[in-house]
KEDREN-963601 format. One record per residue (C-alpha): y negated, x, z; residue in three letters. Coordinates in steps of 0.5 Angstrom, whole numbers, padded with zeros to 4 digits, always signed. Layout:
REM residues N
YXZALA...
This chain:
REM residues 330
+0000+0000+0000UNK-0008+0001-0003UNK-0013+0004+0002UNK-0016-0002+0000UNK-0010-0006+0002UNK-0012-0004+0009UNK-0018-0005+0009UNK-0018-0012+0006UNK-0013-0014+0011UNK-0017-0012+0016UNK-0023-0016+0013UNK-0017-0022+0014UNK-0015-0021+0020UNK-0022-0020+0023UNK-0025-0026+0020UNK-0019-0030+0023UNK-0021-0027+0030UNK-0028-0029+0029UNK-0027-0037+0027UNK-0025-0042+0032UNK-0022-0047+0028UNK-0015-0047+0029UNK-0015-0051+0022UNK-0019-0046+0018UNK-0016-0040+0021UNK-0009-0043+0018UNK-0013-0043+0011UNK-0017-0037+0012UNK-0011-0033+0012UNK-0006-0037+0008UNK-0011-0034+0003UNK-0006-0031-0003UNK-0010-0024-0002UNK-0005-0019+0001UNK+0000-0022-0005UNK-0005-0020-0009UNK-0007-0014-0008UNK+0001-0012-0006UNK+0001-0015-0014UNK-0003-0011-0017UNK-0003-0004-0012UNK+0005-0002-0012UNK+0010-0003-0017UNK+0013-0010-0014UNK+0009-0013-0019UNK+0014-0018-0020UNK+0016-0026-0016UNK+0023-0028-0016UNK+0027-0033-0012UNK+0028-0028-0006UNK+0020-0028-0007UNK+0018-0035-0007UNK+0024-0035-0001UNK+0019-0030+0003UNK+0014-0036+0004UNK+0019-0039+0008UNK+0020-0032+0012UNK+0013-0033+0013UNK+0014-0039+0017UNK+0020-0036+0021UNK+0015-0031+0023UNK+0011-0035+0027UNK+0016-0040+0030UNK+0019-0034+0032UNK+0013-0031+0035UNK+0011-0038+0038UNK+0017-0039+0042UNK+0018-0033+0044UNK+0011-0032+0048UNK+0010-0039+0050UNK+0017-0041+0052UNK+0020-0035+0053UNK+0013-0032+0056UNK+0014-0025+0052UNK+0008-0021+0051UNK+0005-0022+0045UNK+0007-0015+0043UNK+0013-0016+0044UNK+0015-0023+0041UNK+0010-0020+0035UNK+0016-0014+0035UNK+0022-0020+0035UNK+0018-0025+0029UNK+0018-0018+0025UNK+0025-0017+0026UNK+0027-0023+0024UNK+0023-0022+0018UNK+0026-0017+0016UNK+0033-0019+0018UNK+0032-0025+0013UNK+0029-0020+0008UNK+0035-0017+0007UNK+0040-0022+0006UNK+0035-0025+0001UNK+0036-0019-0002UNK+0043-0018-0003UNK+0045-0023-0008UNK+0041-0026-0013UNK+0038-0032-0013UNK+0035-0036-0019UNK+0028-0038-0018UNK+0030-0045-0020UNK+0033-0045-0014UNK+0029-0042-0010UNK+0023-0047-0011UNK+0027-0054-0010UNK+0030-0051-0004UNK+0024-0049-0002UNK+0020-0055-0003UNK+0026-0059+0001UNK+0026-0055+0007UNK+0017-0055+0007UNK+0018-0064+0006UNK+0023-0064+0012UNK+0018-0060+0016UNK+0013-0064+0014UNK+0017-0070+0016UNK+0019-0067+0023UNK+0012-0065+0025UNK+0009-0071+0024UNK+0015-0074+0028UNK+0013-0070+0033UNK+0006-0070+0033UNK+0008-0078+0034UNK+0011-0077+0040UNK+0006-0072+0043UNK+0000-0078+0043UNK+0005-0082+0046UNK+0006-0077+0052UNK-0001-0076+0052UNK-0003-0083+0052UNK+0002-0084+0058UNK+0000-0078+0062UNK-0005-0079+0067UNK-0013-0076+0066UNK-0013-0072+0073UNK-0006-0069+0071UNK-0007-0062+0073UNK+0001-0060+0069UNK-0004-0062+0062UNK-0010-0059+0065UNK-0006-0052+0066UNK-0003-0053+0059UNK-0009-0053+0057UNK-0013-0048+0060UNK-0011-0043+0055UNK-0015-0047+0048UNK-0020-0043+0045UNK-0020-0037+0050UNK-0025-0033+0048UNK-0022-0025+0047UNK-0025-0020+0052UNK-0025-0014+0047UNK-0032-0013+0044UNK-0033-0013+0036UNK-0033-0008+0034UNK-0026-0005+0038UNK-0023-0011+0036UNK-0025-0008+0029UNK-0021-0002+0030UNK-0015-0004+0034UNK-0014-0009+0028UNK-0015-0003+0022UNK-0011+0001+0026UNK-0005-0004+0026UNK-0006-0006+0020UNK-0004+0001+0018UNK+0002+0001+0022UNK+0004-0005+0018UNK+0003-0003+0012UNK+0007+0003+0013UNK+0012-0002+0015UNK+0012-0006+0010UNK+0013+0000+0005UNK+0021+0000+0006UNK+0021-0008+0004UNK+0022-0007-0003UNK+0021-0013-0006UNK+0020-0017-0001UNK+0014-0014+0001UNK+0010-0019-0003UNK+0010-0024+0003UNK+0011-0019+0009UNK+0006-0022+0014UNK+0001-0015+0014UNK-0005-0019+0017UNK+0000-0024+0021UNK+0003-0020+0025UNK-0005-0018+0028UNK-0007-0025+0027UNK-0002-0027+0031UNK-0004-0024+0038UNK-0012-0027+0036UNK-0009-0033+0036UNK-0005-0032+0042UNK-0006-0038+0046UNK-0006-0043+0039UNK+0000-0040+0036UNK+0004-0047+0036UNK-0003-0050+0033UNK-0003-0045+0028UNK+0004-0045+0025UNK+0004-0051+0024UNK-0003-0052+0020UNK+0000-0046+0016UNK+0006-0049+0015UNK+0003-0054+0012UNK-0001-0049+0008UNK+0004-0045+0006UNK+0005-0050+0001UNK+0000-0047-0003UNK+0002-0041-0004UNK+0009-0043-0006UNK+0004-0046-0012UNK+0001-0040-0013UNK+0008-0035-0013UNK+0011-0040-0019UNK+0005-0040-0022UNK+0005-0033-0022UNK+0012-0033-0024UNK+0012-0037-0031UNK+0007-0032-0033UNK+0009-0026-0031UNK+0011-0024-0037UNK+0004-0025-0041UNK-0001-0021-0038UNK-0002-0020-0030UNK-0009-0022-0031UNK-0006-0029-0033UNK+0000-0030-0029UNK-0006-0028-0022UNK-0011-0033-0025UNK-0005-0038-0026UNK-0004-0037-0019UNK-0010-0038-0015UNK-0012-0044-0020UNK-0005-0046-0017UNK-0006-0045-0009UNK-0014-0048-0010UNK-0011-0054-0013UNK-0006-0055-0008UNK-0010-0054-0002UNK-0015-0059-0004UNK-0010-0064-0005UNK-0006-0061+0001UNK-0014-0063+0006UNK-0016-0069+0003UNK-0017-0075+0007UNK-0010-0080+0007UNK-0013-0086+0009UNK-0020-0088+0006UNK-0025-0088+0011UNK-0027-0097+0012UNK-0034-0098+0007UNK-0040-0100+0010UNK-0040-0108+0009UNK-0045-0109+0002UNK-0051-0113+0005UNK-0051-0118-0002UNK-0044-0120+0000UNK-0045-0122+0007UNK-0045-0128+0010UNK-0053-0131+0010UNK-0056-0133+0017UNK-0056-0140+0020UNK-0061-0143+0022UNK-0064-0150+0024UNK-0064-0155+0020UNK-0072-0156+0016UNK-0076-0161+0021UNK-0073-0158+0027UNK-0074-0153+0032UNK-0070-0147+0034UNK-0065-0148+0039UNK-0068-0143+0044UNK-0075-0146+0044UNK-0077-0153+0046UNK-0083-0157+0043UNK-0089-0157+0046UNK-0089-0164+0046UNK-0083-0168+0046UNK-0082-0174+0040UNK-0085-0181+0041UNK-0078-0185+0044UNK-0075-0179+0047UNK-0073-0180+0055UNK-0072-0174+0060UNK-0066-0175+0064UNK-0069-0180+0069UNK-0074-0183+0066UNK-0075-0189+0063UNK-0077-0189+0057UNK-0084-0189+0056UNK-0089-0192+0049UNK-0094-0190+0047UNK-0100-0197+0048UNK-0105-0198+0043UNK-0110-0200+0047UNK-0109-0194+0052UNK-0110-0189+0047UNK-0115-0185+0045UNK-0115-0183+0039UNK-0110-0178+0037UNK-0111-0174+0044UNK-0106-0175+0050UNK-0105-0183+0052UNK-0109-0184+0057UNK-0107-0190+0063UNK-0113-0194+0064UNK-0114-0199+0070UNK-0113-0206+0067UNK-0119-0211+0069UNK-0119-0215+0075UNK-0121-0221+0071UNK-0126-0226+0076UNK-0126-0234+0074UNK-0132-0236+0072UNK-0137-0238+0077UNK-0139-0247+0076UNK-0146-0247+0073UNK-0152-0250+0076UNK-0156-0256+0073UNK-0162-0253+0069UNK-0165-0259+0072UNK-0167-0260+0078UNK-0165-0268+0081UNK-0173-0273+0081UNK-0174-0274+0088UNK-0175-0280+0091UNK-0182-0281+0091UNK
């Protein structure tokens, strides 16, 4: 492997060491660089089915990483070293026979599905559990502790630990023949920075991992072409897996269209809103209680306020006098 091999491993991995997204942590380096450069730089310049095998290898890599350290509790260094010698293990019973590329993808398309089916079916039963489990549970508290742990090394330590390791990677690599096109250069140092989130990680990798078996078959029908084409087939190939792969599946609900909803009801024309009352009520409506009351002509006042007057006590009229006075008697 290249100088810059290395180096460009050791931009991977730091960049994974310094994005918190478990996510896109698992896109970042499931980004077909490496493979490229192996590719290009040495003279295993070819993909077969034992290469497209290594996809899988690369996801025993990190389940064996994750089961070691989290439930085994290994050092990480440690669980790294055991997920290396499964690799390599599995790299060289690969090897040995020949293996048709067709095979080879249709066995690795049916292994990806019933993964993907087996995580989904687990990721239900895990909401489950939490939906069951207590908030002020200090078991789930402890367990979660450890999510997104900042690492204590400084940048730029951090920096050479990682060139340092990948070279030791590389060199280890080197002995791999063929298989070193999938090796896990930058997985063995992204591994330990994605230590508390290595179960997180593998799977969203696995997930991933489906990309780059798009870009290696790509590679693999054009091969024999040129190397410039097959490479650019193959990153055309993992761009569009990976968009299809993070695309929503359920679409998010519209927004309902003001045209189309339903019109507001209000009150009748003529009549007042329900939450007001008419100043004056209508002429032959009664209150609870009340006799109903008319107005009278002859006690209104034009159209202001009736006004109640007192009737008239009418006297009888008095006996009138004669005018005329009676003669006197004279």
């Amino acid at each position: 492997m290249t100088w810059s091999a290395v180096l460009l491993v050791t931009a991977v991995v730091w960049a994974v060491s310094v994005i918190r997204s478990v996510r896109l942590r698992a896109l970042v380096y499931s980004l077909p660089l490496p493979m490229t450069l192996v590719l290009v730089s040495t003279d295993n310049n070819r993909v077969e089915g034992a290469q497209l095998l290594g996809v899988l290898g690369l996801n025993l890599f990190f389940v064996t990483v994750a089961v070691t350290h989290h439930r085994l509790r290994w050092p990480i260094l440690l669980a790294d070293a055991a997920g290396i010698a499964v690799y390599v293990a599995l790299s060289a019973g690969l090897l040995a026979v020949v293996i048709p590329f067709e095979v080879a993808l249709v066995g690795t398309l049916v292994l990806w599905l019933a993964a993907m089916l087996l995580l989904r079916r687990r990721a239900r039963l895990n909401t489950a559990a939490a939906a069951a489990t207590p908030a002020d549970d200090p078991a789930a508290a402890v367990e979660t502790s450890n999510e997104g742990r900042p690492d204590g090394l400084p940048p730029l330590l951090k920096l050479v630990v990682i060139f340092v390791g990948a070279i030791l990677t590389a060199l280890l690599g080197a002995v791999l023949r063929g298989m070193v096109v999938t090796f896990p250069y930058s997985g063995v140092l992204v591994a330990v920075e994605a230590r508390h989130q290595l179960r997180e990680f593998s799977r969203h990798f696995a997930r991933n991992s489906l990309a780059l078996v798009g870009f290696l078959t790509a590679y693999h029908y054009l091969q024999d072409v040129s190397s410039a084409v097959a490479l650019g087939a193959g990153w055309a190939a993992f761009a569009v897996v990976a968009a299809a792969l993070h695309l929503p599946l359920r679409p998010r609900p519209a927004a309902p269209d003001p045209t189309t909803a339903a019109p507001t009801t209000g009150p009748p024309p003529g009549q007042p809103s329900p939450d007001r009352r008419p100043a004056t009520p209508p002429a032959g409506d009664a209150t609870p209680g009340d006799a109903a009351r008319r107005r009278d002509p002859a006690t209104s006042t034009g159209g202001g306020p009736a006004v109640v007057r007192r009737a008239a006590q009418v006297r009888p009229p008095r006996p009138l006098r004669p005018s005329v006075e009676p003669p006197s008697v004279r």
